[in-house]
ROSE-4610 file (N, C-alpha, C; in Angstrom, 1 decimal, always signed):
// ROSE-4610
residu = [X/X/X/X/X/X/X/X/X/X/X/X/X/X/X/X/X/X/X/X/X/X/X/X/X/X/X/X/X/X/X/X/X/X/X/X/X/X/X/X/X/X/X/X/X/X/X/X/X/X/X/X/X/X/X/X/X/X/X/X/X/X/X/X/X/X/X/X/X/X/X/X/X/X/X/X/X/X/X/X/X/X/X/X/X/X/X/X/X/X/X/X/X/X/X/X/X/X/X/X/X/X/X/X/X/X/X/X/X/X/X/X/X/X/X/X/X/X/X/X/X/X/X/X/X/X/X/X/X/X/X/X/X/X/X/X/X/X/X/X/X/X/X/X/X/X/X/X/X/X/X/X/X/X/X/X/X/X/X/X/X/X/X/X/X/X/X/X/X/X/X/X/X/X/X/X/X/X/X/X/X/X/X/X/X/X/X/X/X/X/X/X/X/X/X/X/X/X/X/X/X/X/X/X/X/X/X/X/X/X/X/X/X/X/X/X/X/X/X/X/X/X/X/X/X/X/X/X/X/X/X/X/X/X/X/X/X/X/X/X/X/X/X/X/X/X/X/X/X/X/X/X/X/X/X/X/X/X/X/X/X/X/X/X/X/X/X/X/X/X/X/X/X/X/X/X/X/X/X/X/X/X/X/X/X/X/X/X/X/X/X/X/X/X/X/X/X/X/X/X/X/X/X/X/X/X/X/X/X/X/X/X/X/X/X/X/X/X/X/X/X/X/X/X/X/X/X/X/X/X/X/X/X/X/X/X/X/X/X/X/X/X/X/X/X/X/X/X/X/X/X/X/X/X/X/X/X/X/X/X/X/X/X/X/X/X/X/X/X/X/X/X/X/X/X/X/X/X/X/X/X/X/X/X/X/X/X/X/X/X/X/X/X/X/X/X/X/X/X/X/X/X/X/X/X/X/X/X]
num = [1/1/1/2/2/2/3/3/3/4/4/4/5/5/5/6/6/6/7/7/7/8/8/8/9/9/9/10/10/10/11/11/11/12/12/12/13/13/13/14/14/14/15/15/15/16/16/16/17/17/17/18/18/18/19/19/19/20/20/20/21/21/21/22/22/22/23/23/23/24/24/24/25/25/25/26/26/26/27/27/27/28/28/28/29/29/29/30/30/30/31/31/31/32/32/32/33/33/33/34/34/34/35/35/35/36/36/36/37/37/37/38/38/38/39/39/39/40/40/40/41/41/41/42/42/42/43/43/43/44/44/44/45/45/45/46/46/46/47/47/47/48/48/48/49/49/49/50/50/50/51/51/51/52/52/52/53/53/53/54/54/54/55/55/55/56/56/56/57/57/57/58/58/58/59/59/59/60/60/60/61/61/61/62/62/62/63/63/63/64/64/64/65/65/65/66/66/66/67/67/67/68/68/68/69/69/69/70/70/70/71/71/71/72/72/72/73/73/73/74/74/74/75/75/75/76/76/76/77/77/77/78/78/78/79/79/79/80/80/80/81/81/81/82/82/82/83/83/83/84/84/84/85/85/85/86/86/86/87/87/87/88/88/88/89/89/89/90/90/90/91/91/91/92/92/92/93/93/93/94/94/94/95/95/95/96/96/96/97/97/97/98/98/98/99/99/99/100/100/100/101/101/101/102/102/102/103/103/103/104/104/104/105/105/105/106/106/106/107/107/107/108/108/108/109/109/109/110/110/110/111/111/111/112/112/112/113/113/113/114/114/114/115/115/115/116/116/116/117/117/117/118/118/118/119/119/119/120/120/120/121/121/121/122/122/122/123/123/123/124/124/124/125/125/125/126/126/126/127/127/127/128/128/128/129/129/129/130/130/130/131/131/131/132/132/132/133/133/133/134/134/134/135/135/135/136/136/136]
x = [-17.7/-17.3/-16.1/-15.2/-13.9/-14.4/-14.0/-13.9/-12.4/-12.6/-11.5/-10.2/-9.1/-7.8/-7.6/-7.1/-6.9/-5.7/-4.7/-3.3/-2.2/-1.2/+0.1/+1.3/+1.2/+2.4/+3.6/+4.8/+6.2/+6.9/+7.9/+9.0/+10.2/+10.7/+11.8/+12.6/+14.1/+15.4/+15.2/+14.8/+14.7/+13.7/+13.2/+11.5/+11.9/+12.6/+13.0/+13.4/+14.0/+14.5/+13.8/+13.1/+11.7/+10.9/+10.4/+9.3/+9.9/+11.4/+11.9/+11.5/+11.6/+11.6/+10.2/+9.4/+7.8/+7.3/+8.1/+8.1/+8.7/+10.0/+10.6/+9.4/+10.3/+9.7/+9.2/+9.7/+9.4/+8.4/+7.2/+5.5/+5.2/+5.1/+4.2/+3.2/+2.4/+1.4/+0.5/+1.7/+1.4/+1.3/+0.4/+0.7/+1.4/+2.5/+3.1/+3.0/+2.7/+2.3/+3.6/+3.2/+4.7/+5.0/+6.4/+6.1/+5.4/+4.3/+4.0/+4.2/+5.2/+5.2/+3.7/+4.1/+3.0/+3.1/+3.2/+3.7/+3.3/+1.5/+0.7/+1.3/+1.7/+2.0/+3.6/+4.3/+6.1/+6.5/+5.7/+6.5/+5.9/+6.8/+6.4/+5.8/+5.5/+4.6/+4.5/+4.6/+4.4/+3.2/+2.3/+1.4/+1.5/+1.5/+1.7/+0.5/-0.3/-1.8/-2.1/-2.5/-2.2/-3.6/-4.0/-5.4/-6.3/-6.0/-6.4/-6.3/-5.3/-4.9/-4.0/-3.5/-2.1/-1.0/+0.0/+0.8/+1.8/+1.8/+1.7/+3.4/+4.4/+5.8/+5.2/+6.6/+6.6/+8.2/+8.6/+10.0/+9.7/+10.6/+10.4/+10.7/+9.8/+10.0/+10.2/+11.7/+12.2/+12.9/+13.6/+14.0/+12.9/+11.8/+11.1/+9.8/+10.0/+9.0/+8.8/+7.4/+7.3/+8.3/+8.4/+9.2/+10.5/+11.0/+12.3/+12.9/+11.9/+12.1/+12.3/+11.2/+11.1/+12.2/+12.8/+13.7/+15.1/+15.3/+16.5/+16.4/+15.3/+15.4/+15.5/+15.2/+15.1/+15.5/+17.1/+17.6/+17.1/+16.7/+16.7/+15.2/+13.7/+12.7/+12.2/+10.6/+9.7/+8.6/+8.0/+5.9/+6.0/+5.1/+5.0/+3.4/+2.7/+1.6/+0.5/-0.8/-1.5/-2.8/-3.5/-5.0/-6.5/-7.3/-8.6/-9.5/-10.4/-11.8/-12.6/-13.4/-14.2/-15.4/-16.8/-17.6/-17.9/-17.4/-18.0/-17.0/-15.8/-14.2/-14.9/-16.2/-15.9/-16.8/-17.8/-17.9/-17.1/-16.5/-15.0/-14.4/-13.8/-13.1/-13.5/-14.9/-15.8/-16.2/-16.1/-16.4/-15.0/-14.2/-12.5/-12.3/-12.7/-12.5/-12.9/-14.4/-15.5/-14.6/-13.9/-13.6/-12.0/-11.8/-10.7/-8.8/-9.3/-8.2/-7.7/-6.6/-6.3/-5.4/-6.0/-6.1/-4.9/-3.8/-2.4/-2.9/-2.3/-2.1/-3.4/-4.2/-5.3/-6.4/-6.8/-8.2/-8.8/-8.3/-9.2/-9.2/-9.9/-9.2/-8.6/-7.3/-7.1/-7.0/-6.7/-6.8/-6.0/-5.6/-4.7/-4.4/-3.1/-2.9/-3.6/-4.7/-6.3/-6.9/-6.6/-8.0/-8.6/-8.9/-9.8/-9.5/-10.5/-10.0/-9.7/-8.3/-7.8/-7.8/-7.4/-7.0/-6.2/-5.0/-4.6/-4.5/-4.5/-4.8/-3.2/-3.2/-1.7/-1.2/+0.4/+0.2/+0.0/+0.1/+0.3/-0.9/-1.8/-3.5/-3.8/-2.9/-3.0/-1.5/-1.2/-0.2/+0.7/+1.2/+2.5/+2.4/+1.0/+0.9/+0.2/+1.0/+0.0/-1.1/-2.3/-3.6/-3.9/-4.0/-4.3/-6.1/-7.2/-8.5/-8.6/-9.1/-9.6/-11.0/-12.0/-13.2/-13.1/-14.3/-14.0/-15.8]
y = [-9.0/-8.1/-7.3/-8.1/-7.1/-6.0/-5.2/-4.2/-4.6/-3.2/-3.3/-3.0/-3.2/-3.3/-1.6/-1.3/+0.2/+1.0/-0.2/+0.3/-0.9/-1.1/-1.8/-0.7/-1.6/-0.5/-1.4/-0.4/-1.0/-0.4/-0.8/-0.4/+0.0/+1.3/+1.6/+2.1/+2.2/+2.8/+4.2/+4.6/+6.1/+6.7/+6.9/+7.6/+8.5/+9.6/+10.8/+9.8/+9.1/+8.1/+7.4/+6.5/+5.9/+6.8/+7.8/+8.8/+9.3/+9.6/+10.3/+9.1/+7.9/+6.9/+6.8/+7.3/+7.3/+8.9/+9.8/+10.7/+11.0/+10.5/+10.2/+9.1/+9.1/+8.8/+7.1/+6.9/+5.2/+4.9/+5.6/+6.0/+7.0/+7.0/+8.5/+8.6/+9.7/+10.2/+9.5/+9.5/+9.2/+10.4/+10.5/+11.9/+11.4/+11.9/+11.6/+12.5/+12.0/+12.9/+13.8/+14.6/+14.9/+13.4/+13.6/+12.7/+13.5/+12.7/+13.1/+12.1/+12.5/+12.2/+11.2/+10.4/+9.5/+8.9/+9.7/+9.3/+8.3/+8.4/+6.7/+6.0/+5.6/+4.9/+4.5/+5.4/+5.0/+5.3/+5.9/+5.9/+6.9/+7.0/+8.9/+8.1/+8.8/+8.1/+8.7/+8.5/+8.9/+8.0/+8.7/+7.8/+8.1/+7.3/+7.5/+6.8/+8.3/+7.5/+7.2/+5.7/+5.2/+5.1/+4.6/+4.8/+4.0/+2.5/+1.9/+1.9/+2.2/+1.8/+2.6/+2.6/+3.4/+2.4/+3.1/+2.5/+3.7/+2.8/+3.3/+3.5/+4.4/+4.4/+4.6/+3.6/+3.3/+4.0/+4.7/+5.0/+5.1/+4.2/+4.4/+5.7/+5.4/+7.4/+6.8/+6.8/+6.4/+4.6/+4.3/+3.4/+2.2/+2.3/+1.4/+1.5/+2.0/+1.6/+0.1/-0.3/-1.7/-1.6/-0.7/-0.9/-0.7/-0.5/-0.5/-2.1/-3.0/-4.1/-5.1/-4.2/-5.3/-4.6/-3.6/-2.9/-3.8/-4.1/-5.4/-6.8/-6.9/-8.2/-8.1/-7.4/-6.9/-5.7/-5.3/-4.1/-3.2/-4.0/-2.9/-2.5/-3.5/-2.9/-3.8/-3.8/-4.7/-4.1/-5.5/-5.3/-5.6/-4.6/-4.7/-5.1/-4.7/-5.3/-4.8/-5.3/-4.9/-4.6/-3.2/-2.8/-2.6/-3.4/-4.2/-2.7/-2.3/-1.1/-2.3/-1.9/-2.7/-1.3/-1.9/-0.4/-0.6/-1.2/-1.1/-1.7/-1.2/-1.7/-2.6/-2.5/-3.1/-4.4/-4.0/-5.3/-6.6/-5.6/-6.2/-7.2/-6.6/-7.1/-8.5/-8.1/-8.9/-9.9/-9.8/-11.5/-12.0/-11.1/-12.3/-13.2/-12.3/-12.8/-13.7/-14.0/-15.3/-16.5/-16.0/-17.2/-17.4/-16.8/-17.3/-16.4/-15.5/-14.6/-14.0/-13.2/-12.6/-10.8/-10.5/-9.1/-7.9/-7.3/-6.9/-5.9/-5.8/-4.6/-5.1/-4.2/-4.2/-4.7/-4.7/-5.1/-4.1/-2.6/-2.0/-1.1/-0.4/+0.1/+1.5/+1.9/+3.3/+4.1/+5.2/+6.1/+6.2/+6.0/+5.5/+6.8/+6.5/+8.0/+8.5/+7.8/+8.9/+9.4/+9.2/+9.9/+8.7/+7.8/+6.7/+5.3/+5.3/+3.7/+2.8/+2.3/+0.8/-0.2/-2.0/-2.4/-3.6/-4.1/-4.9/-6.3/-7.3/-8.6/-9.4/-10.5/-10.9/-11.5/-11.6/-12.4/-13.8/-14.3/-16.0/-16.7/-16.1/-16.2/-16.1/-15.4/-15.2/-15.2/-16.8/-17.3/-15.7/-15.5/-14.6/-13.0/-12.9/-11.3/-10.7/-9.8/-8.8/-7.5/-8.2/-7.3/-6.3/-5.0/-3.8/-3.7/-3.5/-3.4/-2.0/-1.1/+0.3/+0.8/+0.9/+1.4/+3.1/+2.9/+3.4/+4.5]
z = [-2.7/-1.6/-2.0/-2.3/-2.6/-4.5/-4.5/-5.5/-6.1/-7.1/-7.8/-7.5/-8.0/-7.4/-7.5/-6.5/-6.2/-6.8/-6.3/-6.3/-5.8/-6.4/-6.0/-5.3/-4.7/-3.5/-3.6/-4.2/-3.9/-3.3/-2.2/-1.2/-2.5/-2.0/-2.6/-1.5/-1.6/-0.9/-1.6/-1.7/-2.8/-3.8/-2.8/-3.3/-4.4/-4.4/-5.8/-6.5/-6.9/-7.6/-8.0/-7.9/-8.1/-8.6/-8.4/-8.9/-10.2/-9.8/-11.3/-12.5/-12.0/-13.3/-14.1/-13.5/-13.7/-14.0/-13.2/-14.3/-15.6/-16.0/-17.1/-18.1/-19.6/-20.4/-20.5/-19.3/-19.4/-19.1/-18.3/-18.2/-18.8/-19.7/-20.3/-20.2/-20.4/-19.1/-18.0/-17.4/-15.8/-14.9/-14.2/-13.1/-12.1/-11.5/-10.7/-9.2/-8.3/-6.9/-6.6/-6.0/-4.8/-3.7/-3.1/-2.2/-0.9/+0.1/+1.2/+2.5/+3.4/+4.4/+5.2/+5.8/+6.5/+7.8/+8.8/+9.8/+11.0/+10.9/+11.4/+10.7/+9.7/+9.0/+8.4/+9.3/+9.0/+7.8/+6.8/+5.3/+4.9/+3.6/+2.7/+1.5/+1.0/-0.4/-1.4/-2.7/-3.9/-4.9/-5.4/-6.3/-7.5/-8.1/-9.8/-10.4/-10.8/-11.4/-12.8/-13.2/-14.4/-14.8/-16.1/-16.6/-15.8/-15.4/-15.0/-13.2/-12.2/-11.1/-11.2/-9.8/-9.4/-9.2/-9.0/-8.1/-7.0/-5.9/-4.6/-3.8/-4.2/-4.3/-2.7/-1.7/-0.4/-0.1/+1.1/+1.1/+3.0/+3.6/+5.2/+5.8/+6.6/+7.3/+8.8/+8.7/+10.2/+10.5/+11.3/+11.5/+11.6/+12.4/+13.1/+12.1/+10.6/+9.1/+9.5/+9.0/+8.5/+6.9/+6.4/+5.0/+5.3/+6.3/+6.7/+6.8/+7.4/+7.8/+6.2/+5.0/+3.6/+3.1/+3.3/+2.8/+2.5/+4.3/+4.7/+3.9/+3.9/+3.1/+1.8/+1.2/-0.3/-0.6/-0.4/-0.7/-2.0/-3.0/-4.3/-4.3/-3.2/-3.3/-3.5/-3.9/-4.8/-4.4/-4.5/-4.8/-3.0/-2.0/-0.6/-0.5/-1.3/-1.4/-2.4/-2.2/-3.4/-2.2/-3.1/-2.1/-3.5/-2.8/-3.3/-2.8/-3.2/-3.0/-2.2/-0.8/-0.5/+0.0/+0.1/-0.2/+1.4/+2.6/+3.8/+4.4/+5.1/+5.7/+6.9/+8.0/+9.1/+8.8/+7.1/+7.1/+6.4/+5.4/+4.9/+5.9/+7.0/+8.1/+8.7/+9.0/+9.9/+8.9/+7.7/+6.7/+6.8/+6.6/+6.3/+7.7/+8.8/+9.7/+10.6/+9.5/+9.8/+9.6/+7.7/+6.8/+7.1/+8.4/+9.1/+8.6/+7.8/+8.1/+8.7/+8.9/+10.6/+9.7/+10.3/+10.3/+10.8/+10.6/+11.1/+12.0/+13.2/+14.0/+15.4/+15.6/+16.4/+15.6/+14.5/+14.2/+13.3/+13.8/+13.8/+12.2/+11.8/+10.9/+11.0/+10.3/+10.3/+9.4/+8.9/+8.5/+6.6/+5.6/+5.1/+3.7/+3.1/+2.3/+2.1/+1.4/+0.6/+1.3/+3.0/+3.7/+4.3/+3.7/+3.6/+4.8/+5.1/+6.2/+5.5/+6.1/+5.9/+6.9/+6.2/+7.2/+6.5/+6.9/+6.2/+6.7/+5.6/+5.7/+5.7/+6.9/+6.9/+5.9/+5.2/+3.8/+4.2/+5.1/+5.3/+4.7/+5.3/+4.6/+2.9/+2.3/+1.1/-0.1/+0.5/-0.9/-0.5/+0.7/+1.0/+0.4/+0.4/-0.5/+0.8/+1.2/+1.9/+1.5/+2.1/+1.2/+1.7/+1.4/+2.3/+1.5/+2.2/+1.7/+2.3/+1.5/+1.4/+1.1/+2.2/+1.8/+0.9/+0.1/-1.1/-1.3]
């Protein structure tokens, strides 16, 4: 069911800052996004695409971010979560949710940086990692 790993998303206090480090020489050829504002979603975003997977720069857009809240606990940032390719999100949903996972928000899925529907999985369920699954 689940696909390949998409992308790792980290919370940072400073998206230009974060981006500059992955544009600098410490990734070399990495493409690095502009950042884009996200506002269903509380945060601006930067992706930095690697041969294999991305990774998903997180920066709160506003007080009431969910990454405002990982922000507090973890001032300098980290890993906020990791997102898995699934090739059909409502059937995605509707198996975790057989095998007893519980699902963030409404249920439902929404809309997510790529265009693409998400929906994320709580971390309690999963050894404290929160899973975002992205039909693909």
């Amino acid at each position: 069911m689940l696909g390949r790993l998409n992308h790792v998303a980290i919370a940072v206090p400073d998206i230009e800052a974060a981006a500059s480090v992955y544009r600098g020489t410490f990734v070399m050829g990495a493409k690095v996004s502009k950042a884009v504002p996200q506002p269903d979603h509380g945060v601006t975003t930067v992706f930095v695409e690697l041969a294999n997977t991305k990774i998903e720069l997180l920066e709160p857009l506003g007080d009431k971010s969910p990454i405002a809240n990982f922000l507090k606990k973890n001032p300098s940032g980290g890993i906020h979560h990791v997102c898995y390719e699934v090739e059909d999100i409502y059937a995605a949903r509707d198996q975790m949710v057989a095998q007893g996972a519980t699902i963030t928000g409404d249920g439902q899925p929404k809309m997510g940086a790529h265009g693409k529907p998400v929906i994320f999985l709580h971390p309690k369920d999963f050894n404290g990692t929160l899973i975002e699954l992205e039909q693909v």
